[in-house]
Every structure is written in C-alpha cells, then in structure tokens.
Short mmCIF file of the C-alpha atoms (twelve columns), coordinates in Angstrom:
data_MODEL
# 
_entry.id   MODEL 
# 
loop_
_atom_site.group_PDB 
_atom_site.id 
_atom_site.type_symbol 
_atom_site.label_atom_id 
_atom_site.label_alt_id 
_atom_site.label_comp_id 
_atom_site.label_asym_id 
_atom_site.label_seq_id 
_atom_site.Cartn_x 
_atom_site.Cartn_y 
_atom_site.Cartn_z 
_atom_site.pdbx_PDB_model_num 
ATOM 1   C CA . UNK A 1   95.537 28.300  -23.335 1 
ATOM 2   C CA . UNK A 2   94.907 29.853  -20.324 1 
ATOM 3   C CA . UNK A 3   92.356 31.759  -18.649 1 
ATOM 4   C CA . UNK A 4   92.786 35.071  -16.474 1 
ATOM 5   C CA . UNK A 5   90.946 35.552  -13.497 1 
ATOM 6   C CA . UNK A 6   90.901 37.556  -10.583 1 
ATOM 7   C CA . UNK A 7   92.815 34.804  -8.492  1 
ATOM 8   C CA . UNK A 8   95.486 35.059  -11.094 1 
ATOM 9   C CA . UNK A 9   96.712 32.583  -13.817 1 
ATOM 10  C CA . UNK A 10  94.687 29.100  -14.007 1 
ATOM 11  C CA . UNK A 11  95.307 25.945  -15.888 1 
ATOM 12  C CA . UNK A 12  92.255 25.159  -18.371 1 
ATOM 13  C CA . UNK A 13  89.318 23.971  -16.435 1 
ATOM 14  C CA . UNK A 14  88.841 20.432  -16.437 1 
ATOM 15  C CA . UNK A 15  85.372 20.145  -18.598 1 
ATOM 16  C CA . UNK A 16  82.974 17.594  -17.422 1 
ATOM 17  C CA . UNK A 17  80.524 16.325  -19.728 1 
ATOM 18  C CA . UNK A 18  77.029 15.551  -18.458 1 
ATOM 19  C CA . UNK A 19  75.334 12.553  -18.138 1 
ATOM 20  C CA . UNK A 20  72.496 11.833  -20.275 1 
ATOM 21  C CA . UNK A 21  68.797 11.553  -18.446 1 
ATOM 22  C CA . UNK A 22  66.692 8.484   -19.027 1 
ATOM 23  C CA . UNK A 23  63.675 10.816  -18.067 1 
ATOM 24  C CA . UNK A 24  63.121 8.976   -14.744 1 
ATOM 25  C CA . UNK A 25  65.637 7.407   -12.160 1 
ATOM 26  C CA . UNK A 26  66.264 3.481   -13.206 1 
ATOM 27  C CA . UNK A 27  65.204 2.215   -9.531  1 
ATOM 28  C CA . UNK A 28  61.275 3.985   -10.431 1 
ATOM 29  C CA . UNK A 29  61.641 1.668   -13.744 1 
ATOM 30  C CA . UNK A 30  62.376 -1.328  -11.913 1 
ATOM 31  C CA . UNK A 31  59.854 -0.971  -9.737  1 
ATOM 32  C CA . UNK A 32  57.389 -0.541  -12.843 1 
ATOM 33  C CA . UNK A 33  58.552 -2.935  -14.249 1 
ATOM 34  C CA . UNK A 34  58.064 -5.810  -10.720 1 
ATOM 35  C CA . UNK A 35  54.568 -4.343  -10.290 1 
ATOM 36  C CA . UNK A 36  53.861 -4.660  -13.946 1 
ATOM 37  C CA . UNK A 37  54.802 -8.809  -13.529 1 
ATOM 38  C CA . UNK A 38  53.416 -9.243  -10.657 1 
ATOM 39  C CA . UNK A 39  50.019 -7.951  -11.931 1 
ATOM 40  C CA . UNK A 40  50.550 -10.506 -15.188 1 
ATOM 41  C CA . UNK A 41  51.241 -13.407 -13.085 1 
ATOM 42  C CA . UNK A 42  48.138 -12.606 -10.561 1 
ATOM 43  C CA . UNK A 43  46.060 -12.660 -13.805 1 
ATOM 44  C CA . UNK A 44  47.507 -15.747 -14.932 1 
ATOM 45  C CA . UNK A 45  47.634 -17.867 -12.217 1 
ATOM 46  C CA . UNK A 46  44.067 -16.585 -10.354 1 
ATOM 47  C CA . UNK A 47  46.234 -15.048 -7.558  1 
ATOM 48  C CA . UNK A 48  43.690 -12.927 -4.766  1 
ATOM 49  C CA . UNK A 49  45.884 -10.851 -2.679  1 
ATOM 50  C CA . UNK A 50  43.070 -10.308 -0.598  1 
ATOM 51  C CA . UNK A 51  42.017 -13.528 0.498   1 
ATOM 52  C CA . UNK A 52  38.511 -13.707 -1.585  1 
ATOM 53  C CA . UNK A 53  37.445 -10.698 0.110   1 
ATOM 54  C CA . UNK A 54  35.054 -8.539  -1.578  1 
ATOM 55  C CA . UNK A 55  35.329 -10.899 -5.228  1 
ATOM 56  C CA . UNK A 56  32.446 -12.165 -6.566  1 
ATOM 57  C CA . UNK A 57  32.557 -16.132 -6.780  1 
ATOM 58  C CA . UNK A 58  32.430 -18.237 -10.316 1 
ATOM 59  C CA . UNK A 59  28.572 -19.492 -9.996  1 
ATOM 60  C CA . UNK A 60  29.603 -22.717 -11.505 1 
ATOM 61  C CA . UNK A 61  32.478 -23.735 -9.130  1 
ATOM 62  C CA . UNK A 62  29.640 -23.185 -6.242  1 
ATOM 63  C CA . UNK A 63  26.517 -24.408 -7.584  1 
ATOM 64  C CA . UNK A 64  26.786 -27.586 -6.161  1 
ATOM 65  C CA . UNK A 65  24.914 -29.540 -9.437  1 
ATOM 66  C CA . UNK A 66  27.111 -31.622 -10.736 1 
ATOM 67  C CA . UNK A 67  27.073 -34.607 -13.161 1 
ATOM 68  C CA . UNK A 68  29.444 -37.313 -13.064 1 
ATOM 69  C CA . UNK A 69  32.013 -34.644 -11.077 1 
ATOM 70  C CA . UNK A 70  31.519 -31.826 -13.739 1 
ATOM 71  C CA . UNK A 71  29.248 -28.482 -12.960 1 
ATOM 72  C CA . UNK A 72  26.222 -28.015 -14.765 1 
ATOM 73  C CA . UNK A 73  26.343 -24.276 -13.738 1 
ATOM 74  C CA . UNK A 74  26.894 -22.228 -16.055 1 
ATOM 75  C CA . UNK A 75  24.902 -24.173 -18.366 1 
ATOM 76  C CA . UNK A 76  27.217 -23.010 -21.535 1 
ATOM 77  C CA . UNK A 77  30.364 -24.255 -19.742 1 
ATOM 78  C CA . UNK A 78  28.416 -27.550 -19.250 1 
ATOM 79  C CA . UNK A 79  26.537 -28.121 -22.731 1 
ATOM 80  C CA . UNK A 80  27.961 -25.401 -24.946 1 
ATOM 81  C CA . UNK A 81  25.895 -22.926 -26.071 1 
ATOM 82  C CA . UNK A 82  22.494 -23.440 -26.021 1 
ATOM 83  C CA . UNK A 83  22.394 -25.254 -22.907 1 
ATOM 84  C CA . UNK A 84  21.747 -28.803 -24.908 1 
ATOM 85  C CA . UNK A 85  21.797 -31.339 -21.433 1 
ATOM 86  C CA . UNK A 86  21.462 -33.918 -23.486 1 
ATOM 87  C CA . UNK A 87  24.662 -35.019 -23.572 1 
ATOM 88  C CA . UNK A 88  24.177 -36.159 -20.178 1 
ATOM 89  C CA . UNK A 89  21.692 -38.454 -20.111 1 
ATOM 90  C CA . UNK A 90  21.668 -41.724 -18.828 1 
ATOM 91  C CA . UNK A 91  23.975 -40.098 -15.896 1 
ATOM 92  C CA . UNK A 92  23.759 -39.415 -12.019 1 
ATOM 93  C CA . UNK A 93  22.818 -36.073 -11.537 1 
ATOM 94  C CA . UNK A 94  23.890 -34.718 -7.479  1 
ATOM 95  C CA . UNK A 95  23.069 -31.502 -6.274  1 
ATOM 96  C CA . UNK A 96  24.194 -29.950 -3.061  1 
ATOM 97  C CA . UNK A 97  22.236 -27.411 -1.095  1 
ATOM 98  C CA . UNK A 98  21.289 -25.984 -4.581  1 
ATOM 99  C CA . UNK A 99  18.864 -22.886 -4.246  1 
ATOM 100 C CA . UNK A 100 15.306 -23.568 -5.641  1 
ATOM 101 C CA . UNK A 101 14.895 -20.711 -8.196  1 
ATOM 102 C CA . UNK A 102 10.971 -21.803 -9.033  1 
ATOM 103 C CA . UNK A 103 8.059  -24.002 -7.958  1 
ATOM 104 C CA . UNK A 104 5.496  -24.172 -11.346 1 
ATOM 105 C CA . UNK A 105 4.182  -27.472 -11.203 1 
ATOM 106 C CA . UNK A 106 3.438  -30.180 -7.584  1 
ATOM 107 C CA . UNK A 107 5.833  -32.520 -9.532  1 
ATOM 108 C CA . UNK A 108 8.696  -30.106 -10.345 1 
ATOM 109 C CA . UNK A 109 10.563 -27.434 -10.351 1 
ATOM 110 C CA . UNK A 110 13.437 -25.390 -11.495 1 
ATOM 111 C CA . UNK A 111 16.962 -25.990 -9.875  1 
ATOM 112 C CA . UNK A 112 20.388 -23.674 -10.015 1 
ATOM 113 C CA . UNK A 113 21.871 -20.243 -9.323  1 
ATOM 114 C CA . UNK A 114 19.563 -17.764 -11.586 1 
ATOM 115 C CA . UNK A 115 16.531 -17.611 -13.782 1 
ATOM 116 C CA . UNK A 116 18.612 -17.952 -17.118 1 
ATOM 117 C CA . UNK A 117 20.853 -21.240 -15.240 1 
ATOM 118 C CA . UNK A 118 18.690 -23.721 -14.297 1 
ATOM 119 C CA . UNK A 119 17.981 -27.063 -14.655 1 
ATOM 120 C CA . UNK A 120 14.055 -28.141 -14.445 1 
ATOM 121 C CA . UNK A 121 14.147 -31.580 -11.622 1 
ATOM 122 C CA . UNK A 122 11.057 -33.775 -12.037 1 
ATOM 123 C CA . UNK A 123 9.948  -35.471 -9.069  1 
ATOM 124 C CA . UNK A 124 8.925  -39.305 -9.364  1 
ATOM 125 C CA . UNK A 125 8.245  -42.345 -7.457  1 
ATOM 126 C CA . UNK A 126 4.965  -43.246 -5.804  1 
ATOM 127 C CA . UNK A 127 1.863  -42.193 -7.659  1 
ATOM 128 C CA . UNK A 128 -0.420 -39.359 -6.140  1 
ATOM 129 C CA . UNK A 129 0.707  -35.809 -4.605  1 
ATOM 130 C CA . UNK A 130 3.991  -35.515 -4.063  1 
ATOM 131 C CA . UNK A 131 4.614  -35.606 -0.079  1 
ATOM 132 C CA . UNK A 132 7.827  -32.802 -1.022  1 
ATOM 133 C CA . UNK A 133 7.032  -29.342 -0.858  1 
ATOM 134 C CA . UNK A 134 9.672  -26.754 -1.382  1 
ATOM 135 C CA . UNK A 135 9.423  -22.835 -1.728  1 
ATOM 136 C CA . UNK A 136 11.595 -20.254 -4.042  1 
ATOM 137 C CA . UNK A 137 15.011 -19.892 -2.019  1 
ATOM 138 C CA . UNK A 138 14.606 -23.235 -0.170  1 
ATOM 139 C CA . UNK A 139 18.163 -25.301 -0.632  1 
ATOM 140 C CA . UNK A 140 18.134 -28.807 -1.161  1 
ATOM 141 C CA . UNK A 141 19.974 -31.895 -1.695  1 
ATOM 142 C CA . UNK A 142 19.289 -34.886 -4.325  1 
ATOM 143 C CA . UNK A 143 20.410 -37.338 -6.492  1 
ATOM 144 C CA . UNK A 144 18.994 -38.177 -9.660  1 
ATOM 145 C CA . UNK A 145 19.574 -39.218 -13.233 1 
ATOM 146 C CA . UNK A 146 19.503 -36.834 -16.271 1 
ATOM 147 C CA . UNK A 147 16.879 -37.680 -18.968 1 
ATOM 148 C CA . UNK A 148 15.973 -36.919 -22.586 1 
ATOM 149 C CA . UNK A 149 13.114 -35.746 -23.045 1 
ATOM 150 C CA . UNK A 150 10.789 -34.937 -26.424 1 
ATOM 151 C CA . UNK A 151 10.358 -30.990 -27.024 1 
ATOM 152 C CA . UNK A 152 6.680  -31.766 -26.371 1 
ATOM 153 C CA . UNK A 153 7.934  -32.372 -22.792 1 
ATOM 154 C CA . UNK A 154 8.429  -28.908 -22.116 1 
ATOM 155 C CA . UNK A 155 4.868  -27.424 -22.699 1 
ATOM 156 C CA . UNK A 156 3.554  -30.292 -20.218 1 
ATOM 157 C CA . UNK A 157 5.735  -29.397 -17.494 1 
ATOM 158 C CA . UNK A 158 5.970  -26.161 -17.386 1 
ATOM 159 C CA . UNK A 159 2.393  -25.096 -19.246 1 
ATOM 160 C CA . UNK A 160 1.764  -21.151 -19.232 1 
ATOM 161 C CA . UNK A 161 5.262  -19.968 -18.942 1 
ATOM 162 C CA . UNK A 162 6.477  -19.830 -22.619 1 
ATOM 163 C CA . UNK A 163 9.999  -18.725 -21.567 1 
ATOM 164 C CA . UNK A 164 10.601 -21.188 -18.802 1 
ATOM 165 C CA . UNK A 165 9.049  -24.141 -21.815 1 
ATOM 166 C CA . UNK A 166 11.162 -22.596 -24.002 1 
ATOM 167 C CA . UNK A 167 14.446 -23.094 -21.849 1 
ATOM 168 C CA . UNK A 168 13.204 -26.739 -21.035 1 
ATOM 169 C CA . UNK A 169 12.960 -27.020 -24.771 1 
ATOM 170 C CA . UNK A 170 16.422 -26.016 -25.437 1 
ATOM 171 C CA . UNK A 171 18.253 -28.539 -22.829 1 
ATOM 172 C CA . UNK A 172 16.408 -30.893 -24.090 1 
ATOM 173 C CA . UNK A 173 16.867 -32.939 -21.071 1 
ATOM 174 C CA . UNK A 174 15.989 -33.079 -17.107 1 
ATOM 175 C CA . UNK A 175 16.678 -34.647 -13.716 1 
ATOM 176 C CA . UNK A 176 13.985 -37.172 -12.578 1 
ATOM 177 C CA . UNK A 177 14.487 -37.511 -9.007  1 
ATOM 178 C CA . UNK A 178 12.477 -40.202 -6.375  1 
ATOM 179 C CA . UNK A 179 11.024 -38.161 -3.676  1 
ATOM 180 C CA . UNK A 180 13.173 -40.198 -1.186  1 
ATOM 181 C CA . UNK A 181 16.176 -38.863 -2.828  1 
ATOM 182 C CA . UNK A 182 15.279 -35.368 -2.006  1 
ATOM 183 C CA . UNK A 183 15.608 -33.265 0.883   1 
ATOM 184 C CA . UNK A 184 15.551 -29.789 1.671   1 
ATOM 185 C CA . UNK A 185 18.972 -28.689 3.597   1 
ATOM 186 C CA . UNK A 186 17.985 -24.903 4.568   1 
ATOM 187 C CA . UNK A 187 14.876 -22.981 3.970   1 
# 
C-alpha cells in the first residue's frame, strides 16, 4: 500500500527496527570489567601501585627477631596462638636493631615492636651488675639462644608487673643473651 503525502505518491517507508540497549555502552563495561581484575590481581599478588607510600608495614617482616630465619614478630604467626616460644628452644635467637619496648629488671628486659609482641631477653655472663644499660626506644643488636623456662620463671623476672609475668608465663620461653653479644645500634 501506499501512502499520500504532500510530495505526492511514495513507496512504503522502509521500517527500521531499533536496536536493543544494554543500559550502558559495551566499551564502559570493558573498562569495568579491566579495573575490576586488575584490583583482584593487586590483592592477590600484594601489588602497591604506589611504591609503599603511605602503607603501613607487616611488623613481623620488619622486626628484625628472628629464629633460625623465621620472625618471631607477630608472636601468633611465630608460636600460634598464645604466643607458646617454646617450640624454639635450644635455637639461635638474632635480633637486628630491635626497639627496646621495657627495662624492669638490671638483668633484662622486654624486646619487639609493641607491648602485646615482645619477647623478654635475659642478660647473662659474668656475675655482678650488668655493664649494659639500655633505655625504652633504644635499638639493639644480639644473638642469643631461646630457653624454656618454668612458669615460676616469670614472677622472678619480671616481679610487680602481673601482666608483663603473665605474658612471660604464656611463651613459656626466653632469650638468654651474654652481655658481649649485645649492643645497642641507635638510641
């Protein structure tokens, strides 16, 4: 059939169908879809765009107290929970530049990156006081052996501080260091 117009006589119009909309143009779902696995694969694979900047570091990785190659820091990493050190006794204990977190006791004190993950280093060697003397915040270097110790141990050690006896108690074990195998790196 035909159609009059004005014009005059015209064939029927050629009908076009339209084309059905996804919603959004493909090329904005592709490029969803790359930023979507390039976020899964930074997550995966530890990727830092940004060079380290402004990330906060794993305190293990830098603690630098380490047992036969393995990080003591964070203590449940190490031991599993609890913080049981035990495990590693009988074993060379190295710390480097390690901040002093506490000074209790002439013949000790506590070792590691926070109150809650440290590791309490006895000093030994020659009888009498203890020619060492470090300060909160002071970094040092040693190398020592881990030890089992008794729970008595703790309340010795660390008398008067129930919580700090009570975290000794719990790792049941310690580093005994000689005083010659000791020295403070940065105050």
């Amino acid at each position: 059939m035909t159609d009059v117009h004005p014009e005059g006589l015209v064939a029927d119009p050629a009908r076009v169908r339209a084309r059905p909309r996804l919603g959004a143009p493909l090329w904005l779902w592709a490029i969803i879809s790359a930023v979507c696995s390039l976020v899964a694969v930074a997550a995966f694979v530890r990727w830092d765009p940004l060079g380290g900047a402004g990330t906060t570091p794993d305190p293990g990785a830098s603690s630098g107290l380490t047992v036969g190659g393995t990080s003591l820091l964070p203590l449940e990493k190490s031991s599993g929970p609890g913080g049981d050190l035990s495990g590693f006794a009988g074993r060379t204990v190295t710390a480097e530049g390690v901040a002093v977190q506490s000074v209790p006791s002439d013949e000790g004190f506590w070792l590691g990156t926070a109150a809650d993950e440290r590791v309490w280093v006895r000093l030994v060697g020659q009888p009498g006081e203890s020619p060492f003397v470090a300060a909160t915040g002071d970094r040092v270097s040693l190398r020592g052996q881990m030890v089992a110790h008794p729970e008595s141990f703790a309340a010795r050690a660390v008398p008067g501080d129930p919580a700090a006896a009570a975290l000794l108690s719990r790792q049941r074990a310690h580093v005994e260091v000689d005083r010659s195998d000791l020295e403070i790196v940065a105050p």
